[in-house]
DOZAVEX-533973 format. One line per 4 residues: number of its first residue (from 0); for each residue y, z, x of N, C-alpha, C. Coordinates in steps of 0.1 Angstrom, whole numbers, plus 2048, in hexadecimal, padded with zeros to 3 digits. Each point is the difference from the previous one (the first is absolute). Example, Ala and Ser with C-alpha at 12.3 -4.5 7.8 and 13.67 -1.06 7.14 Angstrom:
% DOZAVEX-533973
0) 7C7:84E:884:80C:800:7F7:80C:800:809; 80B:7F9:7FC:80B:800:809:80B:808:7F8 .
This chain:
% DOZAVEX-533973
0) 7F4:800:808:80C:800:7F8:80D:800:809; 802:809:80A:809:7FD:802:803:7F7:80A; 7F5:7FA:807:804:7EF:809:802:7F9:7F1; 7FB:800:7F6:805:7F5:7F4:814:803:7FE .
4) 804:80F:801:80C:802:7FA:808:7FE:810; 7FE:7FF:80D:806:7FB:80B:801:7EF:7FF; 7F8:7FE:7FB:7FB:7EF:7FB:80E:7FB:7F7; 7FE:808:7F7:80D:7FC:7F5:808:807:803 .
8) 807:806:80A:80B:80A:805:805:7F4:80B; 7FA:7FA:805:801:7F6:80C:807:7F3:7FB; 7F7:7FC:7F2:803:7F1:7FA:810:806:7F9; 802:80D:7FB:80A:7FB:7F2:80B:803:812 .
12) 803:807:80A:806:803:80A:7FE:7EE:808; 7FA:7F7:7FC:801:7F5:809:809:7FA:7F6; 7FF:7FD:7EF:805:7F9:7F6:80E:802:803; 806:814:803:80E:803:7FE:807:7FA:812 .
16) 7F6:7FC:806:807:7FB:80B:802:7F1:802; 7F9:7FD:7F8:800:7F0:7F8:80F:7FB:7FA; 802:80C:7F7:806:7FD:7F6:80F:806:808; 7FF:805:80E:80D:801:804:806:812:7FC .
């Protein structure tokens, strides 16, 4: 569980650096 919530802590933290 929590390598799954570092997993989606990593992606939505890649999106907000995406998105500037």
């Amino acid at each position: 569980m929590a390598r799954r919530a570092y997993g989606f802590r990593n992606f939505e933290n890649y999106r907000l650096r995406v998105l500037g």
